[in-house]
Z-matrix of the N, CA and C atoms (Angstrom, degrees):
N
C 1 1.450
C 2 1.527 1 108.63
N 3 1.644 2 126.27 1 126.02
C 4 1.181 3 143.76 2 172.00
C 5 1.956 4 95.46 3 -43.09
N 6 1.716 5 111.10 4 134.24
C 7 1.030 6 138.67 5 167.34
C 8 1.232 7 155.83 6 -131.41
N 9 1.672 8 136.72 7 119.87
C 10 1.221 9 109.24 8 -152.73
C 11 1.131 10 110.47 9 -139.09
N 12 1.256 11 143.16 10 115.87
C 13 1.469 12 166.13 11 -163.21
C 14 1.056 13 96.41 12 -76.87
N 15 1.570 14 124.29 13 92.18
C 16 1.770 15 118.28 14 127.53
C 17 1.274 16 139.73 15 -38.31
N 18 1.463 17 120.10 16 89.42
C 19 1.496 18 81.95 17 -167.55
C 20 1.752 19 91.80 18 -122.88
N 21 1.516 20 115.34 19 137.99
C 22 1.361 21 121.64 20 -164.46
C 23 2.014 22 96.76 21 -113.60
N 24 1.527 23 112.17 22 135.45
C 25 1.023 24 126.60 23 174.79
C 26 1.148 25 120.32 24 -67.37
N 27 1.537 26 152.35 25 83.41
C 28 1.597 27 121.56 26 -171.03
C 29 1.800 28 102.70 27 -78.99
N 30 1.298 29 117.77 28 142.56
C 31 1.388 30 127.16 29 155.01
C 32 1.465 31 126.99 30 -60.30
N 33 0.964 32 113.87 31 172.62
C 34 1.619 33 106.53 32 163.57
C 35 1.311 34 129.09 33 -73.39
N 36 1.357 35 132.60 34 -3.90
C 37 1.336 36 146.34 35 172.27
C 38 1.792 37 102.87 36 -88.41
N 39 1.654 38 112.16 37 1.00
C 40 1.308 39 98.34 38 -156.93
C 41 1.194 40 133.35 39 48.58
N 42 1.459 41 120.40 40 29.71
C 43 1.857 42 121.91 41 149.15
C 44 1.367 43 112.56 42 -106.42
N 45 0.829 44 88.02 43 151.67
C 46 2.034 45 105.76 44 -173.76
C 47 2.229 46 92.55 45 -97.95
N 48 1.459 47 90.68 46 116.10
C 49 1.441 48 102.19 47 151.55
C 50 1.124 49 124.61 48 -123.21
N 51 1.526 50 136.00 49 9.14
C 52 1.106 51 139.40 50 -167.18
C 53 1.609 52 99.12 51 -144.15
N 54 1.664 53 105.57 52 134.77
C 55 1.614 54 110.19 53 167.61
C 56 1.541 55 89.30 54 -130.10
N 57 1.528 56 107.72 55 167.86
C 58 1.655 57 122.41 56 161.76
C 59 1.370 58 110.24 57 -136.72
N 60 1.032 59 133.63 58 126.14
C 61 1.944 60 126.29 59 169.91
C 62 1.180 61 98.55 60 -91.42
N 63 0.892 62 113.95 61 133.24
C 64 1.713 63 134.22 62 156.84
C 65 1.664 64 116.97 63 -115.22
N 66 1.579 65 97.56 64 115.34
C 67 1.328 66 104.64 65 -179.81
C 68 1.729 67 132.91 66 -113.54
N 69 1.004 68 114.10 67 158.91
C 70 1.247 69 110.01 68 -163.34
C 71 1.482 70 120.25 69 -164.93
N 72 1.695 71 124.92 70 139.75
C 73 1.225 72 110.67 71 -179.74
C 74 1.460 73 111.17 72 -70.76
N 75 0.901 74 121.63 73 5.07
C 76 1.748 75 120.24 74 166.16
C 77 1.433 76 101.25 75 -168.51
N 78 1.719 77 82.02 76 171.91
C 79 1.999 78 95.27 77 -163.51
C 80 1.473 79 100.40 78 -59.70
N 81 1.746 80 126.15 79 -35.30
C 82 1.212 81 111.07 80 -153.76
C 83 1.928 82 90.80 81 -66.71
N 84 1.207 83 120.79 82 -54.98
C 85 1.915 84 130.12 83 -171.05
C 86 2.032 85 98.46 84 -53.41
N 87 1.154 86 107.23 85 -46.85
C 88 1.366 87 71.54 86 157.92
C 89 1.501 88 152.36 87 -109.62
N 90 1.297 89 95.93 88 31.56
C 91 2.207 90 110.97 89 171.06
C 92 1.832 91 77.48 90 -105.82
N 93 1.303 92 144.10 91 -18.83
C 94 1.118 93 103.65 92 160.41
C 95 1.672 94 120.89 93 -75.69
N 96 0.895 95 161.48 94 -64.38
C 97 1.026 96 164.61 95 116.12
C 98 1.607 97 104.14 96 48.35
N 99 1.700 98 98.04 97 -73.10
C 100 1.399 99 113.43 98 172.74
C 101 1.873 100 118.58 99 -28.73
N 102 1.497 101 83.48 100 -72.69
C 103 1.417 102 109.13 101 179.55
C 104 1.999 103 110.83 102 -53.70
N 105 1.489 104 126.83 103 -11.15
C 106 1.190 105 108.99 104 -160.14
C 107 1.079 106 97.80 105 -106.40
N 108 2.061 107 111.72 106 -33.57
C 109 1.061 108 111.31 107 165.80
C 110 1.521 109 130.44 108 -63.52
N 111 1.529 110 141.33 109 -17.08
C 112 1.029 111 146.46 110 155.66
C 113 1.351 112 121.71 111 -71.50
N 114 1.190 113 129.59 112 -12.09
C 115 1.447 114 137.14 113 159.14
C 116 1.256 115 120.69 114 -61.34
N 117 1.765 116 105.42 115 -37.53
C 118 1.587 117 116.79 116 170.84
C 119 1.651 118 130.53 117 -80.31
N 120 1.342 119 96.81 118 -35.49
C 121 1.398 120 99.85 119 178.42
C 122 1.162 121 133.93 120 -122.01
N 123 1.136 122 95.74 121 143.66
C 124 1.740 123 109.49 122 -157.74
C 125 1.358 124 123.45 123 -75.34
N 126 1.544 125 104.62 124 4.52
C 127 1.592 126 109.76 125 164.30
C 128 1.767 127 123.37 126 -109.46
N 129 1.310 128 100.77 127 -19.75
C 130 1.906 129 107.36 128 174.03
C 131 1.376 130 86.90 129 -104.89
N 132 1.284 131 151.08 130 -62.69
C 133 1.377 132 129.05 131 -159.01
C 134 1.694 133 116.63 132 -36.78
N 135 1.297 134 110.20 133 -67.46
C 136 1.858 135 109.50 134 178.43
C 137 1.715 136 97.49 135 -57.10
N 138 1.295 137 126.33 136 -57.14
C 139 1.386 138 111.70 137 -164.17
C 140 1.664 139 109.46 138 -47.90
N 141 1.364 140 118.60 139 -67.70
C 142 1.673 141 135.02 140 178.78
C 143 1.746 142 88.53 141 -27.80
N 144 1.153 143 134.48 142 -83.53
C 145 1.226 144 144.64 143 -156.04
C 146 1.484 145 111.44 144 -75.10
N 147 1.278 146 127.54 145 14.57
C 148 1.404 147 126.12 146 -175.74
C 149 1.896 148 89.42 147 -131.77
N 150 1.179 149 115.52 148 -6.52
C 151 1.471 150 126.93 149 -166.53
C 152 1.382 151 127.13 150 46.34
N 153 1.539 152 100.69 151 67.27
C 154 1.435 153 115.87 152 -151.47
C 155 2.306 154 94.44 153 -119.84
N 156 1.686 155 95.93 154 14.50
C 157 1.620 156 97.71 155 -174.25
C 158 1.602 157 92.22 156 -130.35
N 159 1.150 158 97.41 157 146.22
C 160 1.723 159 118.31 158 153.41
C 161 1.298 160 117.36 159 -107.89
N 162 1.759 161 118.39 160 106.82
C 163 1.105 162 149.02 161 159.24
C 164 1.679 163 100.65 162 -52.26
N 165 2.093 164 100.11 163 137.74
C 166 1.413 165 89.89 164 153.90
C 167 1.326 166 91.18 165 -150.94
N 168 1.178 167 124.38 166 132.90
C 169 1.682 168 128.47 167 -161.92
C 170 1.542 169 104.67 168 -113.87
N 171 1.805 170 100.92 169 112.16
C 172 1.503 171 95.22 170 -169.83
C 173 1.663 172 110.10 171 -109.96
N 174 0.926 173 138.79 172 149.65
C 175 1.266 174 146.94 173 166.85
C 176 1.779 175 114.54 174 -61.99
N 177 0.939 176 103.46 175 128.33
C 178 1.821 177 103.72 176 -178.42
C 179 1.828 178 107.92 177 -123.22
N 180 1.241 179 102.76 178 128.86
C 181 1.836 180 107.31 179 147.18
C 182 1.178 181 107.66 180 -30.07
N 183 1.399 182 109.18 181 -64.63
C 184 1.593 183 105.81 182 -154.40
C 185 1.906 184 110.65 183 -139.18
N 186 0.897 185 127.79 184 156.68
C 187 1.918 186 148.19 185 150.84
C 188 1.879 187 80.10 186 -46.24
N 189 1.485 188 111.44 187 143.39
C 190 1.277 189 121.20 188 -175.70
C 191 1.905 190 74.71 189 -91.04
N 192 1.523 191 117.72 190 168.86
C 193 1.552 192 122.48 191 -178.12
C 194 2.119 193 84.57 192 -101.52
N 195 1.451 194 116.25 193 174.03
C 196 1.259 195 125.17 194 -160.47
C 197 1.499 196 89.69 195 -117.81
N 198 1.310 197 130.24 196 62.88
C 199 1.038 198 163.60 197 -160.94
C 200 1.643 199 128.66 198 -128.37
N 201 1.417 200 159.74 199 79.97
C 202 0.749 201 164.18 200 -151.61
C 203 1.527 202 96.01 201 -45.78
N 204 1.155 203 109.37 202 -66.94
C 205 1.864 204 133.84 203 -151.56
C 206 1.607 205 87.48 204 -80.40
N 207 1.024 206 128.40 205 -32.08
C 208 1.539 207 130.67 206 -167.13
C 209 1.356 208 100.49 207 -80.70
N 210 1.680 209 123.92 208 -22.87
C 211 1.051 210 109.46 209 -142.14
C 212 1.699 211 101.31 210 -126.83
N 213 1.620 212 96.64 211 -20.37
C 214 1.724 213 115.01 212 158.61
C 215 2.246 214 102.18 213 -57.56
N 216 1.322 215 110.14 214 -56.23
C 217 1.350 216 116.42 215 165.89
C 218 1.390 217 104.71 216 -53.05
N 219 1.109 218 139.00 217 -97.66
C 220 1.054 219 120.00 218 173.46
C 221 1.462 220 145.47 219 8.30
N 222 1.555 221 104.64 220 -59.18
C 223 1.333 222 107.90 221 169.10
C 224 1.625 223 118.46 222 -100.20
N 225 1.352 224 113.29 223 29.61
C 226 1.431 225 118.45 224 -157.68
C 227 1.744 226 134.65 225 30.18
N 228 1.286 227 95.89 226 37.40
C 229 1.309 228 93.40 227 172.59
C 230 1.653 229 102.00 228 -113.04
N 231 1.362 230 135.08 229 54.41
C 232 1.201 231 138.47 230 157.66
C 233 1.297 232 104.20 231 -70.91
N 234 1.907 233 88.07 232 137.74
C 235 1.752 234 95.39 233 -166.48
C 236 1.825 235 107.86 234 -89.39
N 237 1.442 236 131.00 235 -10.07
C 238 1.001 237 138.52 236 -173.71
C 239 1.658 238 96.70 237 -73.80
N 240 1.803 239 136.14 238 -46.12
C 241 0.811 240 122.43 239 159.64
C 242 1.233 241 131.28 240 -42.71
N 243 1.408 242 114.88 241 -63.67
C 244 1.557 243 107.28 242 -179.91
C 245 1.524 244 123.26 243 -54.79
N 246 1.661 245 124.20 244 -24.58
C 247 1.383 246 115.21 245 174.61
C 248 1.415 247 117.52 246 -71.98
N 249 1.543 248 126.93 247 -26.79
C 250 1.816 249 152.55 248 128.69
C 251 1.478 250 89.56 249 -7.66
N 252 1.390 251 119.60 250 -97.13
C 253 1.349 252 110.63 251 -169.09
C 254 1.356 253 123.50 252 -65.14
N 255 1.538 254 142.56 253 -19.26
C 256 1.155 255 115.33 254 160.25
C 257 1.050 256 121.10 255 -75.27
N 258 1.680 257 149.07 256 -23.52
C 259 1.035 258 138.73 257 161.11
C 260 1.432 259 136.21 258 -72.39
């Protein structure tokens, strides 16, 4: 089952300004992902490993498509909906 790792940065003030999704057709493809991207960068690598993120691992229908319009749907921010609800 398609999977996608929330994973939210907390700061030292304890606010979160930073998220990353990591996706994957399964949990193991995306903690790789996770893991390759924290190897690289020098701001989630120490945090992830100092346990300075809250993970939330969600189950998906589907791989979002690499699609702009697919991917505005995707995350429900399609703008044809929102003009739907204000009118």
């Amino acid at each position: 089952m398609p999977i996608a790792i929330h994973s939210f940065l907390v700061d030292e003030d304890g606010e979160i300004s930073i998220c990353h999704t990591f996706y994957g057709a399964t949990t193991t493809q995306a903690k790789e992902a996770q893991a390759a991207h924290a190897k690289d960068c020098p701001h989630y690598g120490p945090a992830l490993k100092a346990g300075q993120t809250i993970d939330i691992v969600e189950e998906l229908d589907e791989l979002p498509m690499a699609d702009e319009e697919q991917l505005l749907e995707f995350l429900e921010l399609d703008d044809d909906e929102e003009e739907e609800d204000e009118g």
